[in-house]
Every structure is written in structure tokens, then in C-alpha cells.
TORKEDREN-611465 format. One record per residue: residue number from 0; residue in one letter; x, y, z of N, C-alpha, C in turn. Coordinates in steps of 0.001 Angstrom, whole numbers. Layout:
N
SITE     i   aa      n_c1      n_c2      n_c3     ca_c1     ca_c2     ca_c3      c_c1      c_c2      c_c3
SITE   NUM    A         X         Y         Z         X         Y         Z         X         Y         Z
...
//
This chain:
287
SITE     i   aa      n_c1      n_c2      n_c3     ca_c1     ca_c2     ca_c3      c_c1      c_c2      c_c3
SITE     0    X     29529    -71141    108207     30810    -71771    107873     30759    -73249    108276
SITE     1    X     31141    -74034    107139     31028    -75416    107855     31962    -76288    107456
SITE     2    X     32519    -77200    108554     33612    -78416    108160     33305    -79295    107776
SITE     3    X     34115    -80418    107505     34380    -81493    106766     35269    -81978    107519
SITE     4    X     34506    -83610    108032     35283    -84309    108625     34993    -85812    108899
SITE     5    X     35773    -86498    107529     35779    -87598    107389     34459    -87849    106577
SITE     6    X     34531    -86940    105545     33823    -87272    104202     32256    -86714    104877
SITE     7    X     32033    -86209    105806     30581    -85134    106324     31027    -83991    106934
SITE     8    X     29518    -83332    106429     29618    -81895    106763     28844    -81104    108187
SITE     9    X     30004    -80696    108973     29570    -80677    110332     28764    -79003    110107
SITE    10    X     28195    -78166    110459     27614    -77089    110704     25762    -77368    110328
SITE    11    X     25875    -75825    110566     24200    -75477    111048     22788    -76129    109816
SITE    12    X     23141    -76283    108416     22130    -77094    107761     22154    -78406    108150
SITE    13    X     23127    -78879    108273     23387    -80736    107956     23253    -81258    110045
SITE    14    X     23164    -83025    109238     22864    -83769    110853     23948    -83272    111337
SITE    15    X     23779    -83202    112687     24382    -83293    113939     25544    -84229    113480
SITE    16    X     26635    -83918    114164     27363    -85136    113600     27863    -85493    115689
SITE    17    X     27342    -86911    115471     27518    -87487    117291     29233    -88255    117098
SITE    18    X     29573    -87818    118085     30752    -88305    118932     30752    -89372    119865
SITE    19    X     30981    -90258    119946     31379    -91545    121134     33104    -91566    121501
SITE    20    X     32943    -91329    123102     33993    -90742    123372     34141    -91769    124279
SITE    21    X     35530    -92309    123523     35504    -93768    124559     36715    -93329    125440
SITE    22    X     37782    -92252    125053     38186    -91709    126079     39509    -92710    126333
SITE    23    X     39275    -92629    128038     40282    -93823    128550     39117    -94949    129223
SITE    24    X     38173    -94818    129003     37441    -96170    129146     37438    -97223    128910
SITE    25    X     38154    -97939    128041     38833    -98946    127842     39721    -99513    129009
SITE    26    X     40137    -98504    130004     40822    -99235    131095     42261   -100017    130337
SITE    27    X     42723    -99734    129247     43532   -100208    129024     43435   -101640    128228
SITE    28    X     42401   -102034    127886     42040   -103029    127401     41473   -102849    125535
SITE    29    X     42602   -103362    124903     41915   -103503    123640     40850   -103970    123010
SITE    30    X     40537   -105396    123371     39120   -105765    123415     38073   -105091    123764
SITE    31    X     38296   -104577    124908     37017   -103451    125399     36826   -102412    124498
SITE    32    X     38124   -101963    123666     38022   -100627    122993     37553   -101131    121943
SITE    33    X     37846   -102043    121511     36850   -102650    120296     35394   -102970    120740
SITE    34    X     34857   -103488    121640     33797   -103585    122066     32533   -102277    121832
SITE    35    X     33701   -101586    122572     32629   -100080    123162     32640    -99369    121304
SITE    36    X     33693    -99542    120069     33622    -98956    118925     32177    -99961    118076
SITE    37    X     32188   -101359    119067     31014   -101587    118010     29765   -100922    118390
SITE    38    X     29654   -100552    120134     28293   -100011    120407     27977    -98690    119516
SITE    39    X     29496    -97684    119501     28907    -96837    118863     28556    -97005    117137
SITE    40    X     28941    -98151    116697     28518    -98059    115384     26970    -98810    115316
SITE    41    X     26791    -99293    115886     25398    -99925    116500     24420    -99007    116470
SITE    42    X     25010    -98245    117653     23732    -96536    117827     23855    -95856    116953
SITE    43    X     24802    -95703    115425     25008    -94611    114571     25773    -93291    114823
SITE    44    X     26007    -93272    115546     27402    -92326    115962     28316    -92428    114665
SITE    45    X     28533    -91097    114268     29356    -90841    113689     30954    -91119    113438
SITE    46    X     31594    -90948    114918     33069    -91330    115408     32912    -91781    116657
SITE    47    X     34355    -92183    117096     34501    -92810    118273     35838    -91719    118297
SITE    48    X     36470    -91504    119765     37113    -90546    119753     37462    -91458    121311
SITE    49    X     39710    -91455    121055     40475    -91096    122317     40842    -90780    122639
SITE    50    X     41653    -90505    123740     42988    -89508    123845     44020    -90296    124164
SITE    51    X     44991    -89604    123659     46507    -89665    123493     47392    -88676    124297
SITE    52    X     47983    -89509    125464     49256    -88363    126251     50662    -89149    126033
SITE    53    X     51944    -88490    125727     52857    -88935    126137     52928    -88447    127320
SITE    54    X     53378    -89393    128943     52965    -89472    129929     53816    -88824    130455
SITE    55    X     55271    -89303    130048     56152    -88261    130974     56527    -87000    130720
SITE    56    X     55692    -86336    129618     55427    -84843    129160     54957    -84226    129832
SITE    57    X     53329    -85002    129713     52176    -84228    130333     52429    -84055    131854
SITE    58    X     52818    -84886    132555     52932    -85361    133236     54560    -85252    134285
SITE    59    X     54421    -84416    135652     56205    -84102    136339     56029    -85510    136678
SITE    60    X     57258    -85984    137279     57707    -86806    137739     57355    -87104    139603
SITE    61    X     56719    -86007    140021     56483    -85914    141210     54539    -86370    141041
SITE    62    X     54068    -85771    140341     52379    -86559    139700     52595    -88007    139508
SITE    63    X     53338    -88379    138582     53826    -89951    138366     54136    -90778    140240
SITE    64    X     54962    -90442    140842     55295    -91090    141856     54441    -90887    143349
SITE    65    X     53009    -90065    142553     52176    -89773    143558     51342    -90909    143754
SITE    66    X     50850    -91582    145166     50373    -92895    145448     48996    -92761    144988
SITE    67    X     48780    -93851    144656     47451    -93538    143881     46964    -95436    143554
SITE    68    X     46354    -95742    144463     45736    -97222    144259     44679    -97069    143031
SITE    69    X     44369    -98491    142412     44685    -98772    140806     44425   -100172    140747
SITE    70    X     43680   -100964    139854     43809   -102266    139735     45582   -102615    138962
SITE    71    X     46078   -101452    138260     46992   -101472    137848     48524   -101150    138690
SITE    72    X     48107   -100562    140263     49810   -100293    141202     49458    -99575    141904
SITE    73    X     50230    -98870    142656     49859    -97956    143918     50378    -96811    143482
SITE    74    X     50662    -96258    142171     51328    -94928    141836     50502    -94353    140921
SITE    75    X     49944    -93041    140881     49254    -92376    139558     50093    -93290    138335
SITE    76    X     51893    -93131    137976     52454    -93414    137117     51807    -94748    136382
SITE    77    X     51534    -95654    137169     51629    -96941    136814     49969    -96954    136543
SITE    78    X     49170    -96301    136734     48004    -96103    136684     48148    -96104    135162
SITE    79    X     48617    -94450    134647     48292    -93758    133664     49436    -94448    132527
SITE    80    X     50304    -94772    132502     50891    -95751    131864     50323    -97019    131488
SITE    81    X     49590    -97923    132097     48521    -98572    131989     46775    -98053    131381
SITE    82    X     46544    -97127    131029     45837    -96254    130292     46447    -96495    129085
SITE    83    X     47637    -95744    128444     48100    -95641    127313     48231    -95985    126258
SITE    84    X     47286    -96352    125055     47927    -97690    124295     48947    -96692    123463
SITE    85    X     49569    -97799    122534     50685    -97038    121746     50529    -97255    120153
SITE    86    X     51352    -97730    119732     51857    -97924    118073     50569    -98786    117977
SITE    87    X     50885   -100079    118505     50432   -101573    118131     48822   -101192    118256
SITE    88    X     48225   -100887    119452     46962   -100822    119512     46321    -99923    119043
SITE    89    X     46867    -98557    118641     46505    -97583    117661     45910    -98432    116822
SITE    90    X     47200    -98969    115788     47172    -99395    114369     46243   -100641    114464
SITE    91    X     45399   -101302    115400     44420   -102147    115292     43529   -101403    115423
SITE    92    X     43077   -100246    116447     41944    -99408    116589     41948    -99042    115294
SITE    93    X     42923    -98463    114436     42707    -97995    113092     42031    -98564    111800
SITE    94    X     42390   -100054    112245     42387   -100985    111345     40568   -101476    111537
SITE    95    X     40680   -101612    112840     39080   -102111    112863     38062   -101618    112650
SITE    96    X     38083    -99694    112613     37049    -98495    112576     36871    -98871    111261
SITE    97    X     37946    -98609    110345     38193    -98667    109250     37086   -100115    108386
SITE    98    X     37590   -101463    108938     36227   -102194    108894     34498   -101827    109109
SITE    99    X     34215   -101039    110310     33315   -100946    110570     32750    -99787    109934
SITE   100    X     33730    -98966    109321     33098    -97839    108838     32548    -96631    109435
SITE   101    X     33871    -96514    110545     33330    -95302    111703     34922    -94819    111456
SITE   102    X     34456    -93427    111711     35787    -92255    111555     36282    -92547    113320
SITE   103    X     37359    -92356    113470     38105    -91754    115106     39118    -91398    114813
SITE   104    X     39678    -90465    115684     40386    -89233    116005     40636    -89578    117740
SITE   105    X     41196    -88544    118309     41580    -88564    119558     41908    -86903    120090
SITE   106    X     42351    -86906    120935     42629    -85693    121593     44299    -85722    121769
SITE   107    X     45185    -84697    121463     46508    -85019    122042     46780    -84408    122841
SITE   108    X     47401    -84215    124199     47719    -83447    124838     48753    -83450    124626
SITE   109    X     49517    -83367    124215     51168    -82674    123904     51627    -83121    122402
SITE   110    X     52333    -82422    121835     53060    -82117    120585     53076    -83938    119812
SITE   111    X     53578    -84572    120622     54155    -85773    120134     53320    -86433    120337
SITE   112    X     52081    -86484    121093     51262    -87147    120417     50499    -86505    119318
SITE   113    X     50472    -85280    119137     49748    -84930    117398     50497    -85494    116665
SITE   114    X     51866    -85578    116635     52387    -86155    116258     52325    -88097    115457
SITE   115    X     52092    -88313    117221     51806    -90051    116971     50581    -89761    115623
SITE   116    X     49808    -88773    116447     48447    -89674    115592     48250    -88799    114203
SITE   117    X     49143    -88196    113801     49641    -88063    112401     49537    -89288    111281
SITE   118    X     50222    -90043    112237     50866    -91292    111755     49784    -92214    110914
SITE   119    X     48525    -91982    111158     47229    -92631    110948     46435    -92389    110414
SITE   120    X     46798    -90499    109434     45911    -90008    108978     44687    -89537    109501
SITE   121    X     44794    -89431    110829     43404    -89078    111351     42500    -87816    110627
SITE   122    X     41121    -87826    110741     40527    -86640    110110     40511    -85669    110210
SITE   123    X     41135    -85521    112090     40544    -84320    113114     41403    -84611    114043
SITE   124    X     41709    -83163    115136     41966    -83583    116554     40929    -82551    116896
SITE   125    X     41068    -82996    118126     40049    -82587    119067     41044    -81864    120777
SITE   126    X     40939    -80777    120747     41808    -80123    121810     40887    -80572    122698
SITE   127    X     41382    -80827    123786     40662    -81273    125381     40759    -79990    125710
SITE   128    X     39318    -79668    126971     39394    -78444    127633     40861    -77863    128361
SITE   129    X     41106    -79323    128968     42229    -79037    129840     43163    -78250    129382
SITE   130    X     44020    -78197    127639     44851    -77753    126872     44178    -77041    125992
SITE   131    X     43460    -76056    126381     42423    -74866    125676     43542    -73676    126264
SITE   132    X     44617    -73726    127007     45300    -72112    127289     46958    -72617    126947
SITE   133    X     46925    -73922    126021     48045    -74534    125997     48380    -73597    124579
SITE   134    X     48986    -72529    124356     49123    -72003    122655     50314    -72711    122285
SITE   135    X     51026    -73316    122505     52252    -74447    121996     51512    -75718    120957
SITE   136    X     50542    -76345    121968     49888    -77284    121655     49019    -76777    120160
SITE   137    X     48101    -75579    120898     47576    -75380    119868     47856    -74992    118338
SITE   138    X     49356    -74486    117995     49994    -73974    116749     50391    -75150    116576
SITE   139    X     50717    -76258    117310     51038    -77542    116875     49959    -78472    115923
SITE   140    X     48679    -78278    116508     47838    -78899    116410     47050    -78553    114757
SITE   141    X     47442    -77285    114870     46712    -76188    114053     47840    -76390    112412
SITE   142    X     48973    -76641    112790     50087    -76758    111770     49552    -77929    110614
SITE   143    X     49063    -79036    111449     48485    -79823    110586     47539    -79944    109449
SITE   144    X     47468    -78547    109655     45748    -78388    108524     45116    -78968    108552
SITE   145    X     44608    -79837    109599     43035    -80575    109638     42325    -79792    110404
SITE   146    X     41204    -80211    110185     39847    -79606    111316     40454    -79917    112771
SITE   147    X     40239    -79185    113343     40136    -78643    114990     38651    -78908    115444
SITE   148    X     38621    -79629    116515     37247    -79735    117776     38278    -78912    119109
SITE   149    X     37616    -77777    119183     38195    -77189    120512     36920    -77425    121641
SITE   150    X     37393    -78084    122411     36442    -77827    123998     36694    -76874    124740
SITE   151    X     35407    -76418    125377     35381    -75112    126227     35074    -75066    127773
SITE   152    X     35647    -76770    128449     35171    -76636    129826     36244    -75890    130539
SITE   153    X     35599    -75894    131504     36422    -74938    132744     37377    -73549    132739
SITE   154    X     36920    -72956    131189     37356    -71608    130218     36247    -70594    130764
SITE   155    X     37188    -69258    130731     36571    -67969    130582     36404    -67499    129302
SITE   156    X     35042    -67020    128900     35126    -66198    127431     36319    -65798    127118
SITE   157    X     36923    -65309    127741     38081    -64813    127107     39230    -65289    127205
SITE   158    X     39515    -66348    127545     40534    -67905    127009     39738    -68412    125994
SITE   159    X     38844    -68909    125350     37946    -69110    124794     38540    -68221    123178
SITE   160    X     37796    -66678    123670     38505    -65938    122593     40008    -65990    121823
SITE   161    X     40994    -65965    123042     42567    -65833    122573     42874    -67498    122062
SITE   162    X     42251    -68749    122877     42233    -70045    121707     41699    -69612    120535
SITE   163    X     40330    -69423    120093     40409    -69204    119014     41244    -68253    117784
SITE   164    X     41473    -67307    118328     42377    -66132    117934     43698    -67136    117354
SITE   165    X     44469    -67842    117847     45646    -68691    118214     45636    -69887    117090
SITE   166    X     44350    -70228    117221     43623    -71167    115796     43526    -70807    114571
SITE   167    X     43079    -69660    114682     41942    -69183    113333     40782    -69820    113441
SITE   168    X     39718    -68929    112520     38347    -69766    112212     37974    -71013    111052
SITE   169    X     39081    -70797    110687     38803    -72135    109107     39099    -73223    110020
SITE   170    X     37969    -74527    109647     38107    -75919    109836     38452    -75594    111285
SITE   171    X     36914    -75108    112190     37120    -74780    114070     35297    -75289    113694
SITE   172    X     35886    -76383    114484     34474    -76544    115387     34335    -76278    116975
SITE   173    X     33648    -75335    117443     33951    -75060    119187     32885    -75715    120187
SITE   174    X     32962    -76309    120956     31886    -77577    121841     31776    -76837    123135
SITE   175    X     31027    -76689    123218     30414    -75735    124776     30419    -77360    125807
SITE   176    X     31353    -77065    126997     31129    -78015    127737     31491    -77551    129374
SITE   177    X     30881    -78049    129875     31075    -78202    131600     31806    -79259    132353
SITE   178    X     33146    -79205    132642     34088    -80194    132909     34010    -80212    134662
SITE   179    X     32818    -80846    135070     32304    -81714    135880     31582    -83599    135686
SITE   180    X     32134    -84053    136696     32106    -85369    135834     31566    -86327    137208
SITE   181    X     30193    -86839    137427     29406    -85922    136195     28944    -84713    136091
SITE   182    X     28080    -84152    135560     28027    -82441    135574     26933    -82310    136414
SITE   183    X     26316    -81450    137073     24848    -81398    137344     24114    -80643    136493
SITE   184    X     22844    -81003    136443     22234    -80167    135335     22029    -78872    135340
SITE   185    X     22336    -78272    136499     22482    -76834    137023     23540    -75793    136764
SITE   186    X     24384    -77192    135835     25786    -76336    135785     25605    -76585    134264
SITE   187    X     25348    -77174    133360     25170    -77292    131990     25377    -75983    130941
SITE   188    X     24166    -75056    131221     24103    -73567    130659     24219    -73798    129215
SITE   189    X     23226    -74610    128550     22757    -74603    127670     22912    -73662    126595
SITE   190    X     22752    -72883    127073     21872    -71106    126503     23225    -70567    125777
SITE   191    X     24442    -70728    126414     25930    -70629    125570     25960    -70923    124429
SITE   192    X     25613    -72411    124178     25652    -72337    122367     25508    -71604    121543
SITE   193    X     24015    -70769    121794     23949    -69909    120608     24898    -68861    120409
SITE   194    X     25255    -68219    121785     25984    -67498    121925     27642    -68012    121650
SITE   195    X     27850    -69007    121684     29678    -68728    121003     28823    -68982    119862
SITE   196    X     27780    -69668    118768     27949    -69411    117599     27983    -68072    116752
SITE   197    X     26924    -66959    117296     27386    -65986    117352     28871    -65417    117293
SITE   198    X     28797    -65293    118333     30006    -65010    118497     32002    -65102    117751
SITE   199    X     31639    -66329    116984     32417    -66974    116189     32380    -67542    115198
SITE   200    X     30904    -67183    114533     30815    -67588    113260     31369    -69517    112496
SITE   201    X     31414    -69740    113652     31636    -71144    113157     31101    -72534    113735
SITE   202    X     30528    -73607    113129     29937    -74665    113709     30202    -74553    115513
SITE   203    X     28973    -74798    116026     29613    -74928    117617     28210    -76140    117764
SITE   204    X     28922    -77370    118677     28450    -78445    119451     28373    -78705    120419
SITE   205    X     28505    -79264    121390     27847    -79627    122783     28854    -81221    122856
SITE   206    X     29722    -80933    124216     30250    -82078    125082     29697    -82193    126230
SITE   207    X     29008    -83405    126568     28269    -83354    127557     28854    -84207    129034
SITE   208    X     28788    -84142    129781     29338    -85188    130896     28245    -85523    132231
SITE   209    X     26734    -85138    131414     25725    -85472    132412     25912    -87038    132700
SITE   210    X     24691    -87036    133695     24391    -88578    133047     22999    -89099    132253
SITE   211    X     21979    -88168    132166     20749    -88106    130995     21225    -88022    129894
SITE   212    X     20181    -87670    128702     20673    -87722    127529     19718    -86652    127114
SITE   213    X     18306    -86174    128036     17731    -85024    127450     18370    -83946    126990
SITE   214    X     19287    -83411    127739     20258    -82231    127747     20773    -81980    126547
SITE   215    X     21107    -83090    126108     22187    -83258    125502     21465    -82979    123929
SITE   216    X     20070    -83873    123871     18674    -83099    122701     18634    -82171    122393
SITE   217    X     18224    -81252    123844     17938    -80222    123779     19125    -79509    123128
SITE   218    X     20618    -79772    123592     21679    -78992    122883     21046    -78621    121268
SITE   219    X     20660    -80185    120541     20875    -79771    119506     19162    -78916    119021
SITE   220    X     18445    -78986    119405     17316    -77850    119415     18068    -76334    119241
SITE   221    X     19339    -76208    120433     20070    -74621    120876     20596    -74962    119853
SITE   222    X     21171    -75649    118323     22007    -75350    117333     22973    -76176    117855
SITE   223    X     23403    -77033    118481     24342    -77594    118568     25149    -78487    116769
SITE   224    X     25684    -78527    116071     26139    -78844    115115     26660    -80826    115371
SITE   225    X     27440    -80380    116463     27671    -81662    117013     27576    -82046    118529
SITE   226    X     27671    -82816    118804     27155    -83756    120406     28364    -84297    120760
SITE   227    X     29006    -84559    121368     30161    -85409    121940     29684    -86121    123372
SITE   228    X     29538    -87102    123282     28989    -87830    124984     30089    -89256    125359
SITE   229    X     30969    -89429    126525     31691    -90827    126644     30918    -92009    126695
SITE   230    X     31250    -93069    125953     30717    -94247    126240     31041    -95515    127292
SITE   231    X     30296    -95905    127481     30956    -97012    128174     30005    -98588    128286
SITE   232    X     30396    -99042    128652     29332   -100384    128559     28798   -100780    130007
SITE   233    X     29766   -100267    130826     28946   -100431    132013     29166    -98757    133249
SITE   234    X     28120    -98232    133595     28863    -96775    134489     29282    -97224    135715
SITE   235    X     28988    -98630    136226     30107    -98850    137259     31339    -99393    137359
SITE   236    X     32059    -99785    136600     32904   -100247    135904     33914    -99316    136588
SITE   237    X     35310    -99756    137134     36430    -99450    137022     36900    -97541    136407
SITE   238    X     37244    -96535    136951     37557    -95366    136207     36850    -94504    136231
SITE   239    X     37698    -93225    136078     37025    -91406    136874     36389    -91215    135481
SITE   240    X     35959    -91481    133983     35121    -91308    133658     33853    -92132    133323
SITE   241    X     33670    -92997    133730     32815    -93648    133991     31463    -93539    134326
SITE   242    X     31447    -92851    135696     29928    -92294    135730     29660    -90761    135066
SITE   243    X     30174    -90836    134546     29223    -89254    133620     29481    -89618    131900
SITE   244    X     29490    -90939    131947     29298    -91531    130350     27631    -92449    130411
SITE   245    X     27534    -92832    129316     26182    -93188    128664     26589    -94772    128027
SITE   246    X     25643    -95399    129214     25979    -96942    128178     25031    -96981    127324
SITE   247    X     25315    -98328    126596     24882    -98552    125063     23769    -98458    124763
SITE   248    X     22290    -98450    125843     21231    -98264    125534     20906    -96681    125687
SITE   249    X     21919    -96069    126810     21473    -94482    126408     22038    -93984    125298
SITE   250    X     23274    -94904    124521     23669    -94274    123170     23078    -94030    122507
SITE   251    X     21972    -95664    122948     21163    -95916    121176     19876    -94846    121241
SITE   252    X     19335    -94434    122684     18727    -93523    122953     18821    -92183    122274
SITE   253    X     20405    -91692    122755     20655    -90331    122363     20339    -90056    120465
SITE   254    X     21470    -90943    120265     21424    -90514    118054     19871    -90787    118006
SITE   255    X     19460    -92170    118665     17437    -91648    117935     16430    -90548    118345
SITE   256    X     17130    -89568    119471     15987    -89157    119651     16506    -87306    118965
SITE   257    X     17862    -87315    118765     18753    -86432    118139     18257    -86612    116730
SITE   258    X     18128    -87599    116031     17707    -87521    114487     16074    -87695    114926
SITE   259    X     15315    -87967    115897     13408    -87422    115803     13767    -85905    115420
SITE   260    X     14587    -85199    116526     14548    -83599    116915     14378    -82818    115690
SITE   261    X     15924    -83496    115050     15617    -82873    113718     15455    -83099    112619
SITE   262    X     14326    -83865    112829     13216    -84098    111842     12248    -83191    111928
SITE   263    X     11838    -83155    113729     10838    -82116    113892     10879    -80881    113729
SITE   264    X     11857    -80477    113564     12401    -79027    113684     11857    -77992    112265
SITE   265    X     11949    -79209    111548     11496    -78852    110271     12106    -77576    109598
SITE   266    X     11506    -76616    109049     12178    -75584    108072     11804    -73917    108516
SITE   267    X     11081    -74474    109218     10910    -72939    110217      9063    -72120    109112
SITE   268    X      8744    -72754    107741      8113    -71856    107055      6321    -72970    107544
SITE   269    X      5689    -71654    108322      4470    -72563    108662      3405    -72374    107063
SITE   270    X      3202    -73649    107356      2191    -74047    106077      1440    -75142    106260
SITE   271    X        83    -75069    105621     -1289    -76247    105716      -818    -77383    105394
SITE   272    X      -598    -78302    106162       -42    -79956    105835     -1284    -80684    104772
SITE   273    X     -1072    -81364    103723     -2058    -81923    102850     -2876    -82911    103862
SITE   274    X     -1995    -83403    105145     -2735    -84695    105898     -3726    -83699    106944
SITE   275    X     -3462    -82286    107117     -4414    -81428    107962     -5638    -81285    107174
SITE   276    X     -5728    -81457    105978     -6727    -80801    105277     -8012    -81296    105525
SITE   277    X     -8170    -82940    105882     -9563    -83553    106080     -9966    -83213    107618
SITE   278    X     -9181    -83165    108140     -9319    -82959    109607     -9504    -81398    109960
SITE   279    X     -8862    -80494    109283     -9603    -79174    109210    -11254    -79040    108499
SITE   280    X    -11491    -79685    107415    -12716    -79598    106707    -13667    -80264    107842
SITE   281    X    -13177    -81207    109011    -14051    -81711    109706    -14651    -81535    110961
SITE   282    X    -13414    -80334    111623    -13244    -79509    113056    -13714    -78263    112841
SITE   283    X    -13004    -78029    111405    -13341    -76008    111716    -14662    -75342    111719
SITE   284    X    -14552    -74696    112139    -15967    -73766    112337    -15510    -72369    111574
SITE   285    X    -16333    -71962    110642    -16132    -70052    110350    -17096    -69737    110110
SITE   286    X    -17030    -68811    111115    -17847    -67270    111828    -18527    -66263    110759
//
């Protein structure tokens, strides 16, 4: 079974389709978010991908007024409010992908922002792990008839199951991920992919939050369909996702060594290469 999203086809024949997940890495800064959308069109990444909260939803009022130092105030509130862009910087992020010729989408955590980002035609949302047991969100999300990216960190198979159940399988892509940040490679568990594809009959990809980029290969060796990794331009930089993102030279790393893989992977049917043939006539020996 395979989706469509933003004029390509995500599942098990076709490329990998890579994600640049700029997240809240931007720090609140538009320029930067334009910055970090040219690296990923640079490395060939497919999309760039953010998230979207309305704050005092997601968010009690007792989290907001919790102290929390910030280049931006001494309150989580003023933190994560300073995160947020809105209307205005949407509709330039929109405007500039759109130049460059890269798809983005975002994540919503609550109703009104699926909502906001309605507004923009997006291709896709993308459920964050965090709102994987949210079923409000998800019939919200799902109402829209676009493709779904569901993440699977910090889920039991069987939250896992009743999200999907809650979804349906049409236009579900499901991303095996470990919501440690960064992750250790001990906690990764690779070996899952095949198994929710199994399991669910529908494209499944890989969100990664190491800080290598082998892992993340290897995903697509296990069938990964798609890759999702955060970007950033620098991993010391300001912000809690920061070090378990990939700057611009491990971007450009990851999509080239993701399109070697499967190149090599080839078609599975072994057969005499025409370029083996002189080099067999010149090695072999028969008995």
C-alpha cells in the first residue's frame, strides 16, 4: 500500500522519501528557518517539517508559569510562546518552500492547529509521538483526508495498534522511533520496522534522534519507506533539540549514502553482470 505526498510516492518500491525536521530549531527565528529549509534542499531532502501548538491548549497554565530560564524569560510560558510562529511566518515559510521547491507540513498538537495549517494546504500532518494516545486529535487530524505520518516513540504495541485502529490504514505512513534525545544506539531497535510493516500493511519509516547517520541507513536496508532526522546548523546552538539533530554536512551525508543503499540493494534476482564476464574468463578455474 502506498501514499502520495506532495506529488511522490512514499512505500516499499519507490525512494525513501527523507524528512528535515527543523522542528522548533529555529529558536524562533525566521531567518534561521529559512536558512536551515535551504540546507535541506541543498542535501535533497524531500520536506522540511514543523510543529505547530496552540500554547495555551497544549499547555495548563501552571506548565506556562513554571520557571524555566530561556534567552527568551524566566517562565516555560515565555519560552514556548517565543517558539511559536503564527499566521505571518507560516505564510512566508509557505511562500519560500514553495520557491525552492520543497514540500513542508508540520505536526499539530491540538485541533486548532490542524486547523491553522489547513489554511496552507499542507500535503500531510504528521502526529508527534507525544499525541499518538490523543484519539480527539487523531479523528481531527484524520477528518482532513490527507496522508497521516504517525510516530511511534515512547508507545506500546498496543497504543500503536488502537492509533492505528482510530486512523484507518488508507494514506498511514507509521515511523518507528525512540523518543530519547539524543537516543543511544542501544535503544534504537531497528529490527521493529519490519515488524510494524508486517504488521500493518502500510508504508513504515524511521524517525531518528541519534546523533550518527549510520542507523538511520541501515533503517532503510530494514525497509524503512521514509527517514525523518532534525536539522540544525549548528548541535550546540541554543535548545532541547539540538543535540540529537544532524547538521548540514551530516544531512548531505545521510540522503547520499540513503540513495548509494538503494542503489545497491538492487532487485534481489542474482545474475552474471556483462562487466563480470572478462574477469571471470580470467580468474576461473573448472575442475
Amino acid at each position: 500500500m502506498n501514499v502520495q505526498i506532495a506529488g511522490r510516492t512514499v512505500g516499499e518500491t519507490n525512494p525513501c522519501y527523507v524528512v528535515a525536521e527543523i522542528g522548533i530549531n529555529h529558536n524562533g527565528d525566521l531567518a534561521l528557518a529559512k536558512r536551515l529549509i535551504d540546507v535541506a534542499v541543498a542535501s535533497g531532502c524531500n520536506a522540511v517539517k514543523f510543529q505547530k501548538r496552540t500554547i495555551d491548549v497544549v499547555y495548563t497554565a501552571a506548565e506556562l508559569a513554571r520557571l524555566r530560564e530561556s534567552p527568551f524569560g524566566t517562565t516555560n510560558g515565555e519560552l514556548k510562546h517565543a517558539l511559536e510562529f503564527g499566521k505571518k511566518q507560516y505564510g512566508e515559510i509557505d511562500a519560500y518552500c514553495k520557491a525552492a521547491g520543497i514540500a513542508w507540513f508540520a505536526s499539530p498538537w491540538d485541533e486548532a492547529s490542524v486547523d491553522f495549517l489547513e489554511q496552507f494546504s499542507v500535503p500531510c500532518h504528521k502526529i508527534a509521538s507525544a499525541s499518538l494516545t490523543d484519539d480527539n486529535l487523531l479523528r481531527h487530524v484524520r477528518a482532513t483526508k490527507k496522508p497521516i505520518i504517525l510516530s511511534t516513540g515512547m508507545s506500546t504495541l498496543a497504543q500503536i495498534d488502537h492509533a492505528v485502529e482510530v486512523l484507518g490504514r488508507k494514506n498511514l505512513v507509521v515511523l518507528h522511533a525512540t523518543s530519547t534525545y539524543p537516543a543511544s544506539y542501544d535503544e534504537l531497535n531497528l529490527k521493529v520496522i519490519p515488524v510494524l510493516a508486517k504488521r500493518f500493511g502500510v508504508p513504515v519509516g524511521y524517525s531518528g534522534h541519534e546523533t550518527g547517520i549510520a542507523s538511520s541507513v541501515a533503517a532503510v536496508v530494514l525497509g524503512a519507506s521514509m527517514v525523518e532526522r532534525h536539522l540544525t546548523l549548528d548541535r550546540a546552538m541554543w535548545g532541547s533539540d539540538q543535540a540529537a539533530s544532524l547538521e548540514p554536512n551530516g544531512m548531505q551525508r545521510l540522503v547520499r549514502d540513503i540513495r548509494l543503499i538503494e542503489l545497491s540493494l538492487g532487485d534481489g534476482k542474482k545474475r552474471l553482470l556483462d562487466r563480470e564476464v572478462p574477469i571471470m574468463e580470467k580468474l576461473r578455474r573448472v575442475g
